[in-house]
N, C-alpha and C positions, 0 to 999 in steps of 0.2 A: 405114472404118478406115484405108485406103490416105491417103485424102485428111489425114486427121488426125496419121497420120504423120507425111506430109510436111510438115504444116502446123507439128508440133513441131521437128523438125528444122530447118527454113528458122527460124523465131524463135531456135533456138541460131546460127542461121549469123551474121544480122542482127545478135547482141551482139557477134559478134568484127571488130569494123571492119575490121583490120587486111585480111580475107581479101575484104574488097568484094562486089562485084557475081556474082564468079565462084562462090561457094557456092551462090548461089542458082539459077544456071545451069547446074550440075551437078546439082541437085534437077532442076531439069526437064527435063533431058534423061536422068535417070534415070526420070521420071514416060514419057516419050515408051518407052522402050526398056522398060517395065512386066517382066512377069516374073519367075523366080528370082533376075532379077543385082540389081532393085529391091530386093526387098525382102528380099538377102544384105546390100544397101548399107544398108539405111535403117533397118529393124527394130529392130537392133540399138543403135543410136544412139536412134533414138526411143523404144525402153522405158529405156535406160539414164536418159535425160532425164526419162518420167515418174516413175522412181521418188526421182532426186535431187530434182523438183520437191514429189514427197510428202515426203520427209524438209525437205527446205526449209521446207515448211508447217507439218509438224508439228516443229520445231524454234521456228519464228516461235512458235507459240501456244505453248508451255510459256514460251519468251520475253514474252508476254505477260503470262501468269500469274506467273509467277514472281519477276522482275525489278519489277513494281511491288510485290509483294506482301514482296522484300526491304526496299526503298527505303522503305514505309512504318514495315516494323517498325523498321526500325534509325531512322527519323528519329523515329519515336514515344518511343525511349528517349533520344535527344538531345534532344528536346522537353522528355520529363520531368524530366533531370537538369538542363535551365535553367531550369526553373520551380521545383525544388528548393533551387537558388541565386540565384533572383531576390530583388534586393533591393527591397522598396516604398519607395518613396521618402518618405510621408506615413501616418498612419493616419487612417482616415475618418471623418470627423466626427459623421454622422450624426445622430439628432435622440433626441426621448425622452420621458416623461409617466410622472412619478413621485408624481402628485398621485395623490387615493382615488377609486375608480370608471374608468370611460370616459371618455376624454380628450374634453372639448366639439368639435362638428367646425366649428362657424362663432363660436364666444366667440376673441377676440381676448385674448393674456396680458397682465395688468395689468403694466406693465412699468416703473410708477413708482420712484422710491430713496424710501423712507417713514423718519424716523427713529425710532431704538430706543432705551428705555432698559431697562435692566435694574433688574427691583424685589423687594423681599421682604414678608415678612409678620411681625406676631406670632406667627400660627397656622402658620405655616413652620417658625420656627426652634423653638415650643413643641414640636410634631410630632417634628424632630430630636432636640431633647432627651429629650424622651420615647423614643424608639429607644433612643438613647444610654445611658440611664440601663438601658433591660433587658437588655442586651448581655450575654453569658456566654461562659466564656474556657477553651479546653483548654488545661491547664498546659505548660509546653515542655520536652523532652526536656532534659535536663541538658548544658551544652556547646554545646547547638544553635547556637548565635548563629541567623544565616539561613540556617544550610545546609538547614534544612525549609520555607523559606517566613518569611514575616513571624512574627517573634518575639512571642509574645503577651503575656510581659511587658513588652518596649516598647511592644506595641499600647496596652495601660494607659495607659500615659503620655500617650501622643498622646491618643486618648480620653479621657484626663481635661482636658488641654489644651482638646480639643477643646469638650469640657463645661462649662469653665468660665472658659475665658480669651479662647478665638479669640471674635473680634468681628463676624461675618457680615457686620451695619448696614456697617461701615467699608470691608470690604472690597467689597463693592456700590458703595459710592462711590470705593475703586480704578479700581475694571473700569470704570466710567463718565467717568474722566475721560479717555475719548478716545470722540471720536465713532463711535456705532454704527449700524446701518442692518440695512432689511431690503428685501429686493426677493423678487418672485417668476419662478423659473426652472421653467418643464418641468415646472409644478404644485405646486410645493412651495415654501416661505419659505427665502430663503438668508438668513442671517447675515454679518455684515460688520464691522468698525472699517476706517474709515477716515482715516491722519491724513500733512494736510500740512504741510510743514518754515512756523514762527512765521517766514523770513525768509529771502529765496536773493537771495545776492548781485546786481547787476547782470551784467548778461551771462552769467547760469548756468543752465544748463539743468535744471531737476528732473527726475529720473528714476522713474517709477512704480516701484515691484517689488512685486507680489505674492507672499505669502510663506504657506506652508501646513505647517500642523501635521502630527503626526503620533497615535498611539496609546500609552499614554493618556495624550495629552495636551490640549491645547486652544488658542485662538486669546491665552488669558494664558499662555502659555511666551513669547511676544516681547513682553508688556508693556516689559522692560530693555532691549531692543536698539533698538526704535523711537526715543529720543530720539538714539539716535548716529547712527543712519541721516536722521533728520530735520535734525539739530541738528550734523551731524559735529565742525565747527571749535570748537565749545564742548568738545567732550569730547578733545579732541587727537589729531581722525583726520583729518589734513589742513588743507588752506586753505581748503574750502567748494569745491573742485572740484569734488566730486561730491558731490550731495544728492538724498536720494529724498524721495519722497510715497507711503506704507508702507498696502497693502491686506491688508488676515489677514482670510479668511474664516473660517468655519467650518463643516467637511466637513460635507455631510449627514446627520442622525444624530449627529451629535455637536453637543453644547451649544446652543446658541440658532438652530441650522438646522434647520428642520423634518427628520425622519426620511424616506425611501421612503417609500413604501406598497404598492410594490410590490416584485416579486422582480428580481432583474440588476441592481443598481445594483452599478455597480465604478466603479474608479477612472479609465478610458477615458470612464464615465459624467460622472463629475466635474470631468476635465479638461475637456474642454466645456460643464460649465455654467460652470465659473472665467471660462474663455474668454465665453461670451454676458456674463459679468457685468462683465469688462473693458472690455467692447465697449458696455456700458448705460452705462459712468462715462465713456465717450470714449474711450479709449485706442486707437488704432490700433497700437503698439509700446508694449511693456514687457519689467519684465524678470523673472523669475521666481526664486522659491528655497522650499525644502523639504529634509526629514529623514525618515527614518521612512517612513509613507504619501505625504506630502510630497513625500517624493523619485519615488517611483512617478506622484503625481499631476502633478507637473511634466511632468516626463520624457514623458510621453503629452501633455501643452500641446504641449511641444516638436515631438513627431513630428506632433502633430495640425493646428497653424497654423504652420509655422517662421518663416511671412512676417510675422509677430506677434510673435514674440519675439526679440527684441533679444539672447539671452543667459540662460543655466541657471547655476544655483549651486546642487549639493546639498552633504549633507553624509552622506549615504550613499548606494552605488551599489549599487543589487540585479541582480546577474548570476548566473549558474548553474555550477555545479563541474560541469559534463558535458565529456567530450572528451577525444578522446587528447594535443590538446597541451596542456591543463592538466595531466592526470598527470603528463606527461614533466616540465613545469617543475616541479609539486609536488615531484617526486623529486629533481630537478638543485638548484633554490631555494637549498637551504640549504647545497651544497658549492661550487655555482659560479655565484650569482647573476646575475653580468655576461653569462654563456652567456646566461639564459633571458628576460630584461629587466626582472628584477628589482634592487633596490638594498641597499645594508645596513642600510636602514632598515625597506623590508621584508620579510625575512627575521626581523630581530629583532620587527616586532610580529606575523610570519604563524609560526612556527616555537617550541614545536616544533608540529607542523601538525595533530596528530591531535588533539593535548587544545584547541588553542585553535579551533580547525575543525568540531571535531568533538564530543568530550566536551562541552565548553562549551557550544555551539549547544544539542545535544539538552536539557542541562539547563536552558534558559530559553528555551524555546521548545514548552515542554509546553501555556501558555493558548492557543498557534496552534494546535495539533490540534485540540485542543474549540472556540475561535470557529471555525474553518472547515470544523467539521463538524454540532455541535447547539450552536450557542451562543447560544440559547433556554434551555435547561435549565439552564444556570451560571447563565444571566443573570438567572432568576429570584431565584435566592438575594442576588446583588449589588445587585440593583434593589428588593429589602427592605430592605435590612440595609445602613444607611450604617458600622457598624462592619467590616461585611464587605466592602464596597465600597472603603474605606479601605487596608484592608491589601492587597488586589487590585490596585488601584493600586498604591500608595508601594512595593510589594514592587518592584518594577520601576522605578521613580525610585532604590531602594538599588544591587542587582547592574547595571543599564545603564549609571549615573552611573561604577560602578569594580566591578569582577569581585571585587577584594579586599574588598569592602565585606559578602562574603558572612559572614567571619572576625569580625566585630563583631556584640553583642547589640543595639546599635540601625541595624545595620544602614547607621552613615554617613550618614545622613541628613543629620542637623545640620550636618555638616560641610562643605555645599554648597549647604545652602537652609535656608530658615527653615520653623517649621513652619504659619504664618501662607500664605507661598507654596504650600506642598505642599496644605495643606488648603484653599484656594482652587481649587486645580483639580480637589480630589476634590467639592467642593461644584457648581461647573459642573456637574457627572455629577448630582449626586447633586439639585439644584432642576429640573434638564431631563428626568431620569429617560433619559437616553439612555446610559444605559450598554450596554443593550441590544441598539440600533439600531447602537450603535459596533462590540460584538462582531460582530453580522452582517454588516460590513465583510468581516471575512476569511472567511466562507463564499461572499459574491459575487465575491473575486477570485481564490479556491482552486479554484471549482466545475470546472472544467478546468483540464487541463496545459498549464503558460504555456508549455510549447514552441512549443504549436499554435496560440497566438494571434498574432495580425497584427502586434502592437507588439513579439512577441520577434525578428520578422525585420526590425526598424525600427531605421535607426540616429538619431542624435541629431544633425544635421549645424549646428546654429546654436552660435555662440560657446559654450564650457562651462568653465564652474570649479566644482573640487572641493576639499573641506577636508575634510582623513584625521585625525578624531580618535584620537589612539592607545589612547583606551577602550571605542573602537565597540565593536559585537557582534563586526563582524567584520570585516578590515580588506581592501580593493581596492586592488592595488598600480596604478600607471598604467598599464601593459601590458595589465592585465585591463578595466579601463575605458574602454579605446580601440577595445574589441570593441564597446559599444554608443553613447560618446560620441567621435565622429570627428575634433570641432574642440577639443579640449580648450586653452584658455585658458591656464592655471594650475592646477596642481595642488600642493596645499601638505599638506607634513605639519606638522599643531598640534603646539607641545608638552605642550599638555592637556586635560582633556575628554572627553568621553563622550556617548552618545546625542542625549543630550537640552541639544543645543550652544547652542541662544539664551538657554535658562532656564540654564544651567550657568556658560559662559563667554560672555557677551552681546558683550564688547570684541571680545574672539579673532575670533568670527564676524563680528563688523560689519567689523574692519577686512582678513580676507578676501572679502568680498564686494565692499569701497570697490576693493579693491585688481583683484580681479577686472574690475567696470565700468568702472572708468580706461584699462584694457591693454583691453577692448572699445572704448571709446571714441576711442583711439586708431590701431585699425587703422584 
C-alpha cells in the first residue's frame, strides 16, 4: 500500500516538469525516513490523486457515452432535413411489361415499324346505326343550356347528324392520309403517325417533335397543326428556318394503341415507352410538346432522358396549390401583383381566385373523381352506348373550349369545330372501344399522392416553352411554373384558346412552338 502510494504520487510529480528531478527525490527520501512523517507527507496527496483519477474516469466514460450519442442524434436530423430537400436530378427510367400474362424471359421484343392502316366495315357502321337509332333521351330542365351537362335536345341534333349525314367511309380516309404505324413496346402495340415536312430547304436542319394528346382526345386533335409544322413557309410561319418531321402517338388505351393489361400503367410508364419509340425511329435528340395528359407525359420525358430532349413545349402546366408562399401571393395577387411576381395579365385571368380556382375546378372536374377511382363502372355505360359516349365527350370539347359556352343550349360547339371533327374523335373511342382503358388512365396516376412521387421532387432543367391559353382550366402564372420548369424559354400569353389548343387554334400553337425552337436553337 505504501509502495503504491508512492508509486502514485511520483507519477503526479513526473507530470509537473517544471519541479524536475527533485519531486522525486524527496519521494525517496521520504520512503528512506518511513514512518508517521511518510505517510503525514504522502497519504494525503496519494488519496487525493486516487479519487481525482476516479472522477477523471468516470467523467471520460459519460464522455464516451454521451457525446457520440449527441453527435449522432443531431447529425441524424441534419441528415434527414437534406434528404427532405434533396433535389433528383433525373427520374428513373426503369423498365416494364404491360403485355397479357408473364413477361417471356429469353423471347427477344419484336421491335420492327410495321405499317398501319385504319379500316371499317358495313357491319361497323350497320351496328352504330342501329345503337343510334334505339337511343332514349331525358328531356332537359327548362333553361338548362349546359349548366347540367350535355343538353339533350342538342344531343338530338348531333345524333341525328350523326345518323344521317356524318360519313365514317370519308373520314377513315381523313385519318389515313398520313402515315401510320405500329411497333411493339413493353408487350403491347403502340400507335403512331408519322409525317415528314414534302421539302426542307438546303441547309435546313428538320427537327423531330413529338407531340402527345391529351383526355378525351386523340392523336386527330393535331391533324391541322401538322401541315404548319411540316410545311411552315407555305402557311406564313416564317422562311422555312425551322421545320419539323411531326410524331403523335397514341397514349396506350387510347385509340389504335393497344390497352395495359396490366395494373400501374401511369404516365412515368408512358413517358418511357415515347422515349424507346424515339429511340426505334433513330432519334438520338428531339423535341417534345403536349396538353392535357400530354403535358404530364412530356414533362416526365423531360425529367426521365434530358440528354434526349432538346426542349419541352406544353400548353398546360400541372403544379399543386400547397404552401405558405402560394397563400401569401394568392392573398397579395390581386392588390399588389409586382410584390408577389405576378403580372396584370395574370391577376386578370387568376382573380377573382375562388370562383375561377375553385368553384369552377370543382365543377368540371366531377369525371376525375370517378376515373380515378371505379372508372370501370361509368365505363361500362359509355362503352355501350355510343349516344352516351357522345355527350361524355363533346360535354367537355363545350365548357374547356370556353367556360361561357356553359350559357348556350348547343353548348358552342359549332362555333369552334365542325361536327364532322368532333365526331371523328368520338368515333376513335367508340371503333377501338377504348374509352375504358382511357378512363383507367387516371385511377393509375391518382392511385397515390403525387407529393410522394419522385417526379414531384424533379425539376425540368432542359429548354422549356409554354403557351398560357386564357380559356385553360386553369391558368399558371410564370412565377408558379418556374417551381417545376427551371429553363423556361418563352412564356407567352395567347390571345385565344382554350384546352384543347392544336384542334382549337392550330396557327396560335404552331407559331408558338416555331417560335420557341428558334430562341432554342439559338442559344
Amino acid at each position: 500500500m505504501m509502495w503504491l502510494a508512492l508509486s502514485l504520487r511520483e507519477r503526479q510529480c513526473q507530470e509537473k516538469a517544471s519541479r524536475g528531478d527533485t519531486c522525486v527525490a524527496s519521494l525517496r527520501a521520504a520512503a528512506r525516513r518511513g514512518g508517521a512523517d511518510m505517510w503525514q507527507e504522502v497519504l494525503p496527496n496519494a488519496w487525493e490523486s486516487i479519487l481525482s483519477r476516479i472522477r477523471s474516469f468516470q467523467y471520460s466514460q459519460k464522455n464516451a457515452v454521451l457525446v457520440p450519442a449527441a453527435a449522432l442524434g443531431v447529425g441524424g436530423m441534419v441528415v434527414c432535413w437534406l434528404m427532405s430537400r434533396r433535389k433528383i436530378k433525373r427520374l428513373e427510367m426503369g423498365d416494364g411489361w404491360w403485355g397479357s400474362g408473364e413477361r417471356p424471359l429469353r423471347e427477344n421484343e419484336d421491335e420492327r415499324i410495321r405499317p398501319f392502316k385504319i379500316e371499317t366495315s358495313d357491319k361497323e357502321i350497320e351496328d352504330l346505326h342501329h345503337r343510334l337509332d334505339q337511343a332514349r333521351y331525358a328531356p332537359p330542365l327548362e333553361g338548362a343550356a349546359f349548366h347540367y351537362g350535355f343538353n339533350s335536345d342538342y344531343l338530338q341534333k348531333v345524333v341525328a347528324y350523326w345518323r344521317n349525314q356524318f360519313d365514317w367511309n370519308k373520314q377513315v380516309e381523313i385519318l389515313n392520309k398520313y402515315p401510320h404505324f405500329h411497333t411493339t413496346i413493353e408487350g403491347i402495340d403502340i400507335h403512331f403517325i408519322h409525317v415528314k415536312p414534302p421539302y426542307v430547304p438546303h441547309g435546313r436542319a428538320v427537327q423531330p417533335i413529338l407531340m402527345v394528346h391529351g383526355w378525351p382526345g386523340s392523336f386527330y386533335e393535331f391533324y391541322k397543326i401538322i401541315p404548319l409544322l411540316t410545311e411552315p413557309a407555305k402557311y406564313g410561319l416564317g422562311d422555312g428556318d425551322v421545320v419539323f418531321e411531326v410524331i403523335c402517338p397514341s397514349i396506350p388505351g387510347y385509340g389504335f394503341s393497344e390497352a395495359p393489361h396490366q395494373k400501374g400503367f401511369d404516365s412515368r410508364a408512358t413517358a418511357r415507352i415515347f422515349h424507346k419509340l424515339m429511340k426505334r425511329l433513330g432519334f438520338k435528340e428531339y423535341y417534345i410538346q403536349g396538353g392535357d395528359w400530354g403535358s404530364r407525359i412530356t414533362t416526365n420525358m423531360a425529367q426521365m432522358l434530358p440528354e434526349s430532349v432538346k426542349g419541352i413545349h406544353v400548353n398546360l402546366v400541372f403544379i399543386t396549390m400547397q404552401g405558405f408562399k402560394k397563400l401569401i401571393q394568392v392573398m397579395l395577387g390581386a392588390y399588389v401583383p409586382w410584390l408577389v411576381g405576378f403580372t396584370r395579365e395574370d391577376v386578370r385571368r387568376m382573380y377573382p381566385f375562388m370562383q375561377k380556382n375553385v368553384y369552377d375546378l370543382l365543377r368540371e372536374s366531377g369525371y376525375l373523381h370517378i376515373q380515378a377511382t371505379k372508372p370501370d363502372t361509368a365505363g361500362c355505360g359509355v362503352n355501350d352506348s355510343p349516344v352516351g359516349l357522345a355527350a361524355y365527350i363533346l360535354e367537355k370539347f363545350s365548357t374547356w373550349t370556353n367556360k361561357s359556352f356553359l350559357h348556350k343550349d348547343d353548348g358552342g360547339l359549332e362555333s369552334k369545330y365542325s361536327l364532322d371533327e368532333l365526331l371523328t374523335n368520338v368515333m376513335i373511342y367508340w371503333v377501338t372501344s377504348s374509352i375504358v382503358p382511357s378512363m383507367r388512365y387516371y385511377k393509375e396516376n391518382f392511385s397515390q399522392d403525387p407529393h410522394l412521387t419522385n417526379d414531384s421532387r424533379i425539376g425540368v432543367y432542359v429548354p422549356s416553352g409554354i403557351a398560357a391559353f386564357p380559356e385553360e382550366i386553369a391558368h399558371t402564372p410564370r412565377s408558379w411554373a418556374k417551381a417545376i420548369f427551371k429553363n423556361i424559354v418563352s412564356y407567352s400569353y395567347m390571345p385565344r384558346g382554350g384546352h384543347f389548343a392544336a384542334f382549337e387554334e392550330p396557327k396560335l400553337l404552331a407559331q408558338d412552338i416555331i417560335h420557341f425552337v428558334r430562341r432554342v436553337e439559338q442559344l
